[in-house]
C-alpha positions as CSV (number, residue, x, y, z in Angstrom):
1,X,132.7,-129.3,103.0
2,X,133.5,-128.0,99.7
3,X,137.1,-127.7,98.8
4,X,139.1,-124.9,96.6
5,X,142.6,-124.7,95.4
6,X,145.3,-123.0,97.3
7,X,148.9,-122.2,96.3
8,X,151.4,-120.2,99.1
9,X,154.9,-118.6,97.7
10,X,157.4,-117.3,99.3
11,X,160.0,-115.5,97.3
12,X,162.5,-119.1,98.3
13,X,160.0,-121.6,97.1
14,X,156.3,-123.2,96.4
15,X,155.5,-123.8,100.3
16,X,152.1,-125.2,99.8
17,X,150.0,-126.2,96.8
18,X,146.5,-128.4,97.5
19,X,142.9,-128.5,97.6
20,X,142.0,-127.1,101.7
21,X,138.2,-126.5,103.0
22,X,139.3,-122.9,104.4
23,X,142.2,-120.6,105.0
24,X,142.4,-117.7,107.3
25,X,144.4,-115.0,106.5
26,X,146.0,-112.0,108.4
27,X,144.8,-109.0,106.2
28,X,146.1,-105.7,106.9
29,X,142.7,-104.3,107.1
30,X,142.0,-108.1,109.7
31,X,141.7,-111.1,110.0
32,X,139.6,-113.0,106.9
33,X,138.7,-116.0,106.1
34,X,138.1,-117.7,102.2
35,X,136.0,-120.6,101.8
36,X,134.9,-122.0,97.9
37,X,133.0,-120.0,96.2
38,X,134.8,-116.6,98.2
39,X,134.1,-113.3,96.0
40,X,137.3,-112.5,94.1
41,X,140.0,-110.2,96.2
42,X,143.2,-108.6,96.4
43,X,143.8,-107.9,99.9
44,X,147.7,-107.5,101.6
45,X,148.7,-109.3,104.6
46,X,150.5,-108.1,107.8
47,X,152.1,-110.4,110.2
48,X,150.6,-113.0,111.2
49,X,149.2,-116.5,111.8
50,X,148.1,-117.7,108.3
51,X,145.4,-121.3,109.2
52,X,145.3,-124.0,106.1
53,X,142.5,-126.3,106.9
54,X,142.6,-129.1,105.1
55,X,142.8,-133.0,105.7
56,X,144.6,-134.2,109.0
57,X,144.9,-131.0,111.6
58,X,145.4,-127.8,110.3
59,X,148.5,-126.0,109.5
60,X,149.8,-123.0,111.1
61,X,152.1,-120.8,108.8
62,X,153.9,-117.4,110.2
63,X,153.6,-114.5,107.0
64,X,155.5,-111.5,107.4
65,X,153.7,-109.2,104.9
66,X,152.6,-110.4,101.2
67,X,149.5,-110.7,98.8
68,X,146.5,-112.7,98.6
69,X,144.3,-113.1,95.7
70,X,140.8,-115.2,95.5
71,X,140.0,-115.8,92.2
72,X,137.8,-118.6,89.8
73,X,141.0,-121.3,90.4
74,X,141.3,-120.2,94.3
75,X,143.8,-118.8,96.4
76,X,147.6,-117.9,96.1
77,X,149.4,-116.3,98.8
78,X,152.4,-114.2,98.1
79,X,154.1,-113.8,101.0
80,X,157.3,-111.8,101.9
81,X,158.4,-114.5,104.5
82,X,156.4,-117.6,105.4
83,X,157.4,-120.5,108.2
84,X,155.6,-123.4,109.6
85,X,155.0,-121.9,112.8
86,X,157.3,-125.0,114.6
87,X,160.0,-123.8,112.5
88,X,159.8,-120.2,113.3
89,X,162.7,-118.8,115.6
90,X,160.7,-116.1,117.8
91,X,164.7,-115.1,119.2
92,X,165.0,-113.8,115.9
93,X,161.3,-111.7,116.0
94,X,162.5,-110.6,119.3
95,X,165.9,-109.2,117.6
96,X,163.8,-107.5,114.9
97,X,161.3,-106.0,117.8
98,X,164.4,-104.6,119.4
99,X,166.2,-103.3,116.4
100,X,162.5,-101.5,115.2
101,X,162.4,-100.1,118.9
102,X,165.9,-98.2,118.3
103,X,165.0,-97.4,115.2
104,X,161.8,-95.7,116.1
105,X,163.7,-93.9,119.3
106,X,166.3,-92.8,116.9
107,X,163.9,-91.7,114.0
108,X,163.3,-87.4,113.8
109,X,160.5,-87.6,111.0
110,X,157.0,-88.2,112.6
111,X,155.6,-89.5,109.7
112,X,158.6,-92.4,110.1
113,X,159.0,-93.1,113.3
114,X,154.5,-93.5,112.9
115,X,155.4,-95.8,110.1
116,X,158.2,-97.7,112.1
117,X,155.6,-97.4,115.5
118,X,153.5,-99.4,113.2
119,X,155.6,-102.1,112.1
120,X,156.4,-102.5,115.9
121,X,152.6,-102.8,116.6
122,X,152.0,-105.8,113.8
123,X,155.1,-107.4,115.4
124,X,154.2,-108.1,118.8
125,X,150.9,-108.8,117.8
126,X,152.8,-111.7,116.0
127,X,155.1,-112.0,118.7
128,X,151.7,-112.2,121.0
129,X,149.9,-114.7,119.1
130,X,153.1,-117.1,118.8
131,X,153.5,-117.2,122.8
């Protein structure tokens, strides 16, 4: 299979920079996947499960929001947060899902507490797709 560079950044450090077969991505408008030769994009990310498939097994990375742009020299992920998914502490996830819960009780503004009734949404999705 055909391989294409890819590069993932988190605002700590270069996390991941090699040649992979495929990488699938947690869009906020769904999943995708980007092989060689994808179309160019800029698409954001929600939380999720980001897949690098590469050589050995692949690699399963937890993103908490960023970027992702395919263009002629591959892919680079800009991610807000991004963990090797054995690293990850889901206790913390859990805090966050409780502390968005309050927030969203507490919140008067519909168009807010929609927002934060959102977030909450993409997070136990995440939290989901960890368990």
């Amino acid at each position: 299979m055909a391989t294409f560079h890819f590069d993932l950044v988190s605002p700590e450090k270069l996390l991941f920079s090699e040649e992979v077969e495929q990488v699938d991505l947690p869009g906020s408008e769904g999943d995708f996947g980007v092989l060689a030769g994808h179309a160019p994009i800029i698409a954001t990310l929600r939380p999720g499960i980001l897949v690098i498939y590469g050589a050995g097994h692949p690699s399963r990375i937890v993103v908490n929001g960023g970027f992702a742009e395919v263009g002629p020299t591959g892919l680079t992920v800009l991610a807000e947060v991004a963990v090797p998914v054995d690293e990850f502490d889901a206790s913390a996830l859990a805090g966050v899902i409780k502390d968005t819960e309050e927030d969203a009780a507490d919140e008067t503004d519909d168009w807010k507490r929609d927002r934060l009734n959102h977030k909450l949404d993409q997070l136990r999705a995440l939290q989901a797709a960890l368990s």
